[in-house]
N, C-alpha and C positions, 0 to 999 in steps of 0.2 A: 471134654474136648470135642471139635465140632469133624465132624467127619470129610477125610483127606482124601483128595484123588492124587490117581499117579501120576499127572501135573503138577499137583500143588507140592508132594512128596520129590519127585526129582528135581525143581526150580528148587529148594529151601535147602540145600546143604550147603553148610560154611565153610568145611575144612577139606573138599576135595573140587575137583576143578569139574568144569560141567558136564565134560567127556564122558569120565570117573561115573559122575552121579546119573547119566543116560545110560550105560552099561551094568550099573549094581541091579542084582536083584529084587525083586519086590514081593511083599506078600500078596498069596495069590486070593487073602479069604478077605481083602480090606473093607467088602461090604456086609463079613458075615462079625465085624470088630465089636467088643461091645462099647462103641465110644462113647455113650455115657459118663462110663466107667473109670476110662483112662486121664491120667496125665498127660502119657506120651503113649506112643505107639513104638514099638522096638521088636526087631528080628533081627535073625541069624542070619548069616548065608549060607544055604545048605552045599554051596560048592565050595566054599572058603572057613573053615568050621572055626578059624581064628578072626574071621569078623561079624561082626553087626553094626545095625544101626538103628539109631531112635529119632525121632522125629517128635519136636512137642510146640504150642503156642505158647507165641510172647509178643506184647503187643498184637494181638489181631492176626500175623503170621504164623506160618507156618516156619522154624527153625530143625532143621536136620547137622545130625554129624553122624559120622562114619567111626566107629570104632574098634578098638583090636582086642584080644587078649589071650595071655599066655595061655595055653596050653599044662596042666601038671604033669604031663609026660616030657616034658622040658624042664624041670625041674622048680618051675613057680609054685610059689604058695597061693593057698586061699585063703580067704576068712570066713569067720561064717557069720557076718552081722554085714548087712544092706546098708551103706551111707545112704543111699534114699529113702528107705522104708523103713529100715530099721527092724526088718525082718531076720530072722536066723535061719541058717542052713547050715547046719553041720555036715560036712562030707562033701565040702566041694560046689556047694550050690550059689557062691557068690564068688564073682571074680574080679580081678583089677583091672577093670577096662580103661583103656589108653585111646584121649584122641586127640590128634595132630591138630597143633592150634591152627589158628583163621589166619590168613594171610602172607605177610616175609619170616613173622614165626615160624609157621610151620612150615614153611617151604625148606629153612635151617635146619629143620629134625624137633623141633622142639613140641611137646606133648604135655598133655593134664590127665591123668587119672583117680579113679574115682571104684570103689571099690560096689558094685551095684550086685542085685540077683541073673545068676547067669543067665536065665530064659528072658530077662529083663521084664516080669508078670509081677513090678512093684505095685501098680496101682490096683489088681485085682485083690493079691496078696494085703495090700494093706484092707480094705475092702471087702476080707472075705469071701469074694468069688473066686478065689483059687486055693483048691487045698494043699499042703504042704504035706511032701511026701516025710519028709522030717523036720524036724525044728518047730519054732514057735512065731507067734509074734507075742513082745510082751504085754502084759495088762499095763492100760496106763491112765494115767489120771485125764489123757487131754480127750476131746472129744475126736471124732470122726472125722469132721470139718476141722479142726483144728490139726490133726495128723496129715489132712490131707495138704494143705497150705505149709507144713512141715516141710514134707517130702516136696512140695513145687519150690520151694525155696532154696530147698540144698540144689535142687536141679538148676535151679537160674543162677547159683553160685556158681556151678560146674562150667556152667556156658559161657559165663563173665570169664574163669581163667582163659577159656579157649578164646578170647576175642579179644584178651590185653594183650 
């Protein structure tokens, strides 16, 4: 992924209004990122601990969404397998993150979720630049580059619902 400024990062989000996207938070280390590395780029809000966001290219842009997720002190579940990576965490480490589609959809309430790594450190993890405090990723027959086009694939399925 080619390295995002906090221009490019605040113009690119779909599902909140521009207001929204000029007051969200930003990571403060986006030049210490290893974008190489990355699919997308994805943070927390440290003032909002039920949102983040990711930010990924398609076509040549830059595409951001805003997204939520339950809390298990609220009584949600978790899973512990990564729809994007395919990674495991048992205990919590993947969650169901929810984002308010693009346009009069979501303006109705209406939402796509996707059950990803809570730190959202899919493409390190896949990649093994991230160790995992628990869990695995599996052995698998496909290659690297193959796992990685995997994972950008469910991601631009996730995007498609937010944008029908």
């Amino acid at each position: 992924m080619n390295p995002l400024t906090e221009h490019d990062i605040r113009n690119s989000f779909v599902n909140c209004s521009k207001g929204e996207a000029k007051r969200l938070p930003l990571p403060r280390d986006l030049d210490q990122r290893p974008w190489d590395d990355l699919d997308f780029v994805g943070w927390r809000d440290p003032g909002a601990p039920d949102r983040s966001y990711l930010v990924t290219e398609r076509e040549g842009r830059p595409v951001g969404v805003t997204l939520r997720f339950p809390s298990s002190k609220r009584g949600f579940l978790h899973r512990s397998m990564c729809s994007l990576c395919l990674t495991t965490h048992p205990g919590g480490g993947v969650s169901l993150m929810t984002a308010r589609k693009a346009g009069p959809a979501g303006r109705e309430g209406n939402s796509v979720g996707l059950y990803m790594c809570t730190d959202l450190a899919c493409s390190l993890y896949l990649r093994g630049k991230k160790a995992l405090e628990s869990g695995s990723r599996f052995e698998e027959s496909l290659t690297l580059e193959e796992q990685i086009v995997r994972t950008r694939s469910n991601l631009t399925a996730f995007l498609d619902k937010l944008r029908a």
